[in-house]
C-alpha positions, 0 to 999 in steps of 0.5 A: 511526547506524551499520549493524551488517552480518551477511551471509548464508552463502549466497544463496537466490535461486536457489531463487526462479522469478524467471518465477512469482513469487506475491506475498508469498511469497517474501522476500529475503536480508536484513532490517534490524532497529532498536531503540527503547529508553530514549526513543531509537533504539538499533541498527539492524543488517542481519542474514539474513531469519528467524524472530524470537524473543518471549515470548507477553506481548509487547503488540504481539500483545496490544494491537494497536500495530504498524503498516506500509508498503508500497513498490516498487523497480523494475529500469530498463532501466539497471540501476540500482534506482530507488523510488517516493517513499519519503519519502511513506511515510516521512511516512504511517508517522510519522503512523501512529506518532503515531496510535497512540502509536509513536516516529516513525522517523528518515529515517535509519533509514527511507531511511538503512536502506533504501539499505544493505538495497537495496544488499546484496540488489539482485539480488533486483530482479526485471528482468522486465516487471510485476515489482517488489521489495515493501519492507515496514517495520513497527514493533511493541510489544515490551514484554513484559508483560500491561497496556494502556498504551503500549509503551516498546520497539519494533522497526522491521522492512524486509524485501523480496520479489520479486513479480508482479502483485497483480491479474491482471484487471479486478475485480469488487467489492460495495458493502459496506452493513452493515460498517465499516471506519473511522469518524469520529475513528478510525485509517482514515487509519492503516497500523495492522494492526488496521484490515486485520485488522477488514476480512476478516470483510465482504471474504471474504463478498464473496469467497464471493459471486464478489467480488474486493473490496468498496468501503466506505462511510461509517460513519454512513449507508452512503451515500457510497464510500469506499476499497476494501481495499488501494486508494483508489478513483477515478472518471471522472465526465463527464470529471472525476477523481472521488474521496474526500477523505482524512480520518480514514477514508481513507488518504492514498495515495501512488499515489492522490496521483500520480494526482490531480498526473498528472490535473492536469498534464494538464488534467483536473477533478479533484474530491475530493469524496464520491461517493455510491452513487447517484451512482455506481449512475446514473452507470453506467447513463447512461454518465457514469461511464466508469471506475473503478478502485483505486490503491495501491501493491500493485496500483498500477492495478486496473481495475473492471469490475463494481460489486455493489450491492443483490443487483445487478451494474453492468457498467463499459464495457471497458478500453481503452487510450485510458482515462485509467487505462490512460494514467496507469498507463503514466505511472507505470510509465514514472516507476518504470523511469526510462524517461520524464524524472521531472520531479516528483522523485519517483524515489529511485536507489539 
């Protein structure tokens, strides 16, 4: 499918601290837009990054069908922009299309769509240590009336932003007891917005009690961990790799499934098995858990430092570099920059 190019008049990228960047807040040049219509993809064009016009019927804001991904380009030491497994994504966002009655997107215009994007805007990669280019794709229902039924118009989005770091310290997080966020037979395996939406309500109490994050548990019994806010969680467990199995209620991460492949290429146990919070709580207290920590495409690796459980806080021993997290993450952040060989494949060069 051919790409339409509309260029920029001028760049703002000068009007961006390239040393301060916050994350989300500020967005490149150019964004790709592609419509569905008449049971096919239509256009696909490369136009300036901006506001988007709608009618207030439109059954996306109304009925919830929208969905996203969330990617990273990095700058090697090169020059060259390299991604981290974009066609996992790519994989994850169709089954998240399927899930809620969505078109799937064509690796054509998925990848196809963002090499061009990533070639027009490469100057916004950030060259700077601990920095990236966020790439968002997201599709939405565009059809514009009131009634509840599968949209028959879509658009599918990618636009990037320079960012920093996602979480600066270790994290201090609270078992969540009394909310859910997804359930057996559900969309928790999904990128649909919905699922983020439903879980600020139970995460900004946590917040309110000095909480950077929760972990959920199971919908049924408030039992076992399942995954944190933006992160799968994992756990070293006497020695083993320790985290949820993916299912109807987890989210099936690309950064948790490097980890996993990473922790086997070295010859480490990796169990994926429900962890229950006894388990976990115990484990803390006799030393058997030695760490624990999130893996998403955000905050890649994020360190936890202290568990909340029952009005009580369990501290985790400090971060060291000798940590299998701090190890893998320098694995993957090697892989990204194209400073170790990717003998995995997992690097896309744009």
């Amino acid at each position: 499918m051919e790409i339409q190019i509309q260029p920029i008049g001028k760049s703002r990228i000068d009007e961006v601290d390239f040393n301060n960047l916050a994350f989300g807040r500020s967005f490149a040049d150019h964004m790709l837009i592609a419509e569905y219509a008449n049971g096919a993809w239509q256009s696909m064009t490369i136009q300036p990054y901006g506001p988007l016009s709608y009618q207030p019927a439109m059954m996306s804001i109304h009925y919830g069908q929208s969905i996203f991904e969330g990617m990273k380009g990095y700058r090697s030491a090169k020059g060259d922009v390299l991604v981290f497994r974009p066609q996992e994504n790519l994989k994850r966002f169709n089954k998240s299309a399927v899930r809620m009655c969505m078109p799937e997107v064509p690796e054509e215009i998925f990848l196809g769509g963002l090499k061009k994007l990533l070639e027009i805007d490469q100057a916004w990669v950030p060259d700077k240590e601990g920095c990236s280019l966020y790439i968002r794709p997201f599709m939405f229902a565009t059809d514009e009336y009131v009634g509840v039924s599968p949209s028959t118009t879509y658009k599918f989005i990618i636009f990037n932003c320079p960012v920093g770091s996602y979480y600066s310290k270790p994290l201090k997080v609270r078992v969540e007891t009394e909310y859910i966020r997804a359930a057996k037979g559900g969309v928790g395996f999904a990128k649909n917005a919905g699922n983020y939406g439903s879980s600020l309500f139970a995460t900004q109490k946590a917040m309110q009690a000095g909480y950077d994050q929760i972990i959920w548990t199971d919908a049924a019994t408030h039992q076992y961990v399942e995954e944190a806010g933006t992160m799968n969680l994992m756990f070293m467990v006497g020695g083993s790799l320790v985290t949820a199995p993916t299912g109807d209620t987890i989210l099936d991460g690309v950064t948790r499934k490097s980890v996993i492949q990473i922790a086997k290429d070295w010859g480490i146990n990796v169990q994926e098995r429900q962890l229950s919070v006894k388990e976990l709580v115990s484990g803390i207290l006799d030393g058997s858990v030695t760490e624990a920590f999130g893996a998403g495409t955000a905050a890649v690796i994020a360190p936890i430092q202290i568990i909340g459980f029952e009005g009580k806080d369990y501290q985790l021993p400090d971060k060291k570099e000798s940590d299998f997290s701090s190890k893998v993450f320098t694995e993957i952040n090697q892989i990204r920059l194209g400073e170790i060989e990717d003998t995995r494949g997992w690097v896309w060069k744009v």
